[in-house]
N, C-alpha and C positions, 0 to 999 in steps of 0.2 A: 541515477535512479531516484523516484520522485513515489512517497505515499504522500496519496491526497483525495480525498471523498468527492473532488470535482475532476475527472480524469477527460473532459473537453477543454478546461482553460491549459493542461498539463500538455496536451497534444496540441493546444495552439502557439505556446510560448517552445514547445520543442523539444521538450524532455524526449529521451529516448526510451527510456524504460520506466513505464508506470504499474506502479500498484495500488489498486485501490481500497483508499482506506474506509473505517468507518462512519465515519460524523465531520463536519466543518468545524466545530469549534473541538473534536476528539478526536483526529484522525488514527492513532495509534492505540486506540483503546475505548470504555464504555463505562466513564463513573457510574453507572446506573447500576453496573453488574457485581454480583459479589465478587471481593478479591480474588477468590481463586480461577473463577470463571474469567474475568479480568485477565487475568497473570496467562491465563491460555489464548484467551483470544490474541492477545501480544506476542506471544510466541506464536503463533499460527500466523501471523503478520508477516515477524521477523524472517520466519521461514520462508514465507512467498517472497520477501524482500533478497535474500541473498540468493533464493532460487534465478529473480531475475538477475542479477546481478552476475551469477554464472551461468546464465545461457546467451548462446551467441545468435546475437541480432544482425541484421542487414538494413533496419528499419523501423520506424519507432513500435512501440510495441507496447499492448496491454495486458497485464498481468491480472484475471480474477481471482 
């Protein structure tokens, strides 16, 4: 499972399960935002993140 704000090079190199993140240099997160807004946005990540992580695939897959 692969978060990354470039989800074409993610599905060239082969990852099976992508979720996309926010920024190239912040994928996990948003310094611009206040901390608590921050802190959610990353959990709303994490959650997409283990979502893909427990659904069963046949084939690679994009997670928005």
């Amino acid at each position: 499972m692969l978060i990354t704000a470039i989800p074409p090079i993610a599905l060239t190199v082969g990852a099976n399960r992508i979720v996309r993140g926010i920024a190239i240099p912040h994928p996990v997160g948003d310094p611009k935002e206040e901390p608590e807004s921050e802190l959610g946005l990353r959990k709303e990540l994490l959650k997409k993140a283990l979502e893909a992580l427990s659904t069963p695939i046949a084939e690679q897959t994009l997670f928005s």
